[in-house]
Steps between C-alpha positions, in 0.01 A plus 500: 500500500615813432615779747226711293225233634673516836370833573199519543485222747741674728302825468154315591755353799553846578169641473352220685727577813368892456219394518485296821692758651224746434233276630736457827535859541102541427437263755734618798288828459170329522613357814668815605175654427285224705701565796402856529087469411469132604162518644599282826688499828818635386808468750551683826764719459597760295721783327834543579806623703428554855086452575510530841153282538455127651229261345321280715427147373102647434671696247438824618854724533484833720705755562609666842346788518829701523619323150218531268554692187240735376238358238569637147296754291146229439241780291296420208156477357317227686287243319211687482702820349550697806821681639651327780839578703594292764657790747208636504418237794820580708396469836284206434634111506452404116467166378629425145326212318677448122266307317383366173103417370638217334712372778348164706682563800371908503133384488554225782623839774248745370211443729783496737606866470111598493468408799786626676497838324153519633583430823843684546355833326412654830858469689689686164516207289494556105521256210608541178553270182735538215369299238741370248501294200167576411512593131163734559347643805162260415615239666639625793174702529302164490744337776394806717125430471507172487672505866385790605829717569425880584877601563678625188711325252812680315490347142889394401448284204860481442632483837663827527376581832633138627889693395493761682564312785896528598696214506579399816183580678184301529319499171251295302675227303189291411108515426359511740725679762390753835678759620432694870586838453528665850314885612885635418503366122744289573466099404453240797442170393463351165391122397449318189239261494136510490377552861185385728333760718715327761845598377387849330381593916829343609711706211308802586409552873788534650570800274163635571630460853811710518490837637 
């Protein structure tokens, strides 16, 4: 055979190896990209450098109160198109719920925060959602009326909101994940998992609690 004939087979050799290295490289950033919206329980730590936070084995981490950073800049439009800022609620405890419509785990906890948000209003408790992954606000919408949630939901289809979060601090590596933020703005305890009313009251109270 001649080297002319020859060719071509080592080019198809060589485009065949392109081309499983593409699909390799497509593939690591599918998974990269599961890690970071996997609707489940995600791990229990998180960020980098030094955290200065302990996680229990119920997967909740906290912060001393003398090493918590300050939450980052969380404003938007909310699901149903209003303008919401976070710091507006400084001086209230603030529960952060990230959440998806489309995420199992999300729906199994929402009666959960109903409840408590109900029942926590009165001692300077506020809840609010960011919503992410949603491609529309219909959905999420439909999640809110189906389980009756009154608190507001940031929309953050793209998970922008979820970044702003420094590394090293407590932040929301999963769907779903909570967040305490304490009456200073500054963030207390952080888990990410779905959670009964049990373990949201044991996440929150003793934040509720401090002086």
């Amino acid at each position: 055979m001649s080297a002319a004939c020859r060719a071509p087979q080592r080019l198809n050799r060589t485009s065949s190896r392109s081309r499983r290295r593409a699909v390799l490289a497509t593939a690591g950033a599918a998974v990269a990209a599961l890690v970071l919206s996997a609707c489940g329980s995600g791990g229990t730590s998180g960020g980098s450098g030094n955290t200065n936070f302990i996680t229990g084995k119920d997967g909740i981490a906290t912060v001393e109160k003398s090493e918590r950073a300050d939450a980052p800049d969380l404003s938007g439009t909310t699901v149903d198109g209003k303008k919401l800022d976070v710091a507006d609620y400084k001086g209230k405890v603030v529960v952060i719920n990230v959440w998806g419509s489309w995420c199992p785990p999300c729906r199994a906890e929402a009666p959960n925060f109903v409840k408590v948000a109900k029942e926590t209003a009165s001692k300077g408790v506020q809840f609010v959602g960011i919503n992410t992954r949603d491609t529309s606000t219909g959905p999420a919408q439909a999640f809110e009326q189906q389980y009756g949630v009154t608190y507001p939901s940031l929309y953050d289809p793209t998970g922008k909101l979820m970044l702003r979060f420094k590394k090293g601090t407590l932040n929301p590596q999963a769907i779903p994940s909570t967040l305490i933020i304490d009456r200073d703005g500054k963030i207390a305890a952080r888990t990410l998992q779905a959670l009964t009313e049990d373990k949201l009251r044991e996440m929150l109270d003793p934040v509720v609690a401090e002086k």
